[in-house]
C-alpha positions in Angstrom: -116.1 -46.3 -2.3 -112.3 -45.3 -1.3 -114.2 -43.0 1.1 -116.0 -45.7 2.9 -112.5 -47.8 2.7 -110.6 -44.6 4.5 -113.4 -44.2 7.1 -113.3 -47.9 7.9 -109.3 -47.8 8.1 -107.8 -44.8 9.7 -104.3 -46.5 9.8 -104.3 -46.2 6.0 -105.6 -42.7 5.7 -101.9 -41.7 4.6 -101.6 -44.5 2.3 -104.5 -43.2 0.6 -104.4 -39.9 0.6 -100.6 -40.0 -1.1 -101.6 -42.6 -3.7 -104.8 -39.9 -4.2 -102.6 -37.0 -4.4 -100.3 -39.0 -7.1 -103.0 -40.5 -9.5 -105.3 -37.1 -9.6 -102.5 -34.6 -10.2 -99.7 -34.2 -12.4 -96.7 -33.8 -10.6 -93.0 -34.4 -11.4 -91.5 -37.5 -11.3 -89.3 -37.0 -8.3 -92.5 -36.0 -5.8 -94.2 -39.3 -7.3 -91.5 -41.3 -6.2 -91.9 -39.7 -3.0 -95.5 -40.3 -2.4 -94.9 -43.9 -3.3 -92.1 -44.6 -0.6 -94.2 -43.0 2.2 -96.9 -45.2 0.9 -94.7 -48.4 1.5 -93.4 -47.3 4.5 -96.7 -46.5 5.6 -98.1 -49.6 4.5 -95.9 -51.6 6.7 -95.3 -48.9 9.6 -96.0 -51.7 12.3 -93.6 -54.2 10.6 -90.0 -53.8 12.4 -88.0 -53.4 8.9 -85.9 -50.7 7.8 -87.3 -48.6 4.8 -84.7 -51.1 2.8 -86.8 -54.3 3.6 -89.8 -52.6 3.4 -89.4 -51.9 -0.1 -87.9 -55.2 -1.3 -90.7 -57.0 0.7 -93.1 -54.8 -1.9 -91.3 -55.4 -4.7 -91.1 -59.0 -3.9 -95.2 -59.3 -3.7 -95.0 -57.8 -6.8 -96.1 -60.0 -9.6 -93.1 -61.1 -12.2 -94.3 -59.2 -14.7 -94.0 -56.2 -13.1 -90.8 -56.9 -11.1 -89.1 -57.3 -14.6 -90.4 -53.9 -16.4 -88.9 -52.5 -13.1 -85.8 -54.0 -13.8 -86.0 -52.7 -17.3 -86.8 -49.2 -16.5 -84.1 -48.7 -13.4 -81.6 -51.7 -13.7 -80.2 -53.8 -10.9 -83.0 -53.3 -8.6 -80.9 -53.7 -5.7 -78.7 -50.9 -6.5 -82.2 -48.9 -7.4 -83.2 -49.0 -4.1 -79.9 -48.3 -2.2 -80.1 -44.9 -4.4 -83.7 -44.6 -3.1 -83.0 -45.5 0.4 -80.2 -42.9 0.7 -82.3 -40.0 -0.5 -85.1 -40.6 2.0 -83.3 -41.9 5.3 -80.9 -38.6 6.8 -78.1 -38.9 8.5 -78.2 -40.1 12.4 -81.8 -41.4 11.9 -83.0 -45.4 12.1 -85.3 -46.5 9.8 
């Protein structure tokens, strides 16, 4: 099925192929994180927000449930994602 969906959608090939790679093999936390923030920035690649928005915009179409066990887990959710932000967007770049 997800190969009919990737062959019908090649703008989401990435998106898939990361979410893939985190749910079939065990990898540490850190590189799940990863795969998870290319996935939201490729997810809304042809929306003009910085990786910032892009995640809050996610979060925010979350359901509550979940937007409050992420609270629980990392905190002020807002800080949470500066920390996030600042470990994926280098120096002299715009995202």
């Amino acid at each position: 099925m997800i190969n009919n969906w990737v062959s019908s959608s090649k703008e989401l090939q990435l998106l898939v192929d990361d979410y893939l790679l985190t749910v079939n093999y065990r990898s540490v936390i850190e590189n799940d994180l990863v795969n998870y923030t290319q996935g939201i920035e490729s997810y809304f690649r042809n929306e003009r927000l910085t990786l910032r928005d892009k995640i809050n915009k996610f979060i925010e179409e979350l359901p509550e449930s979940y937007r409050e066990l992420l609270s629980e887990h990392v905190g002020n959710t807002d800080d949470w994602i500066g920390k996030l932000v600042s470990t994926r967007v280098f120096p002299n770049t715009r995202r």
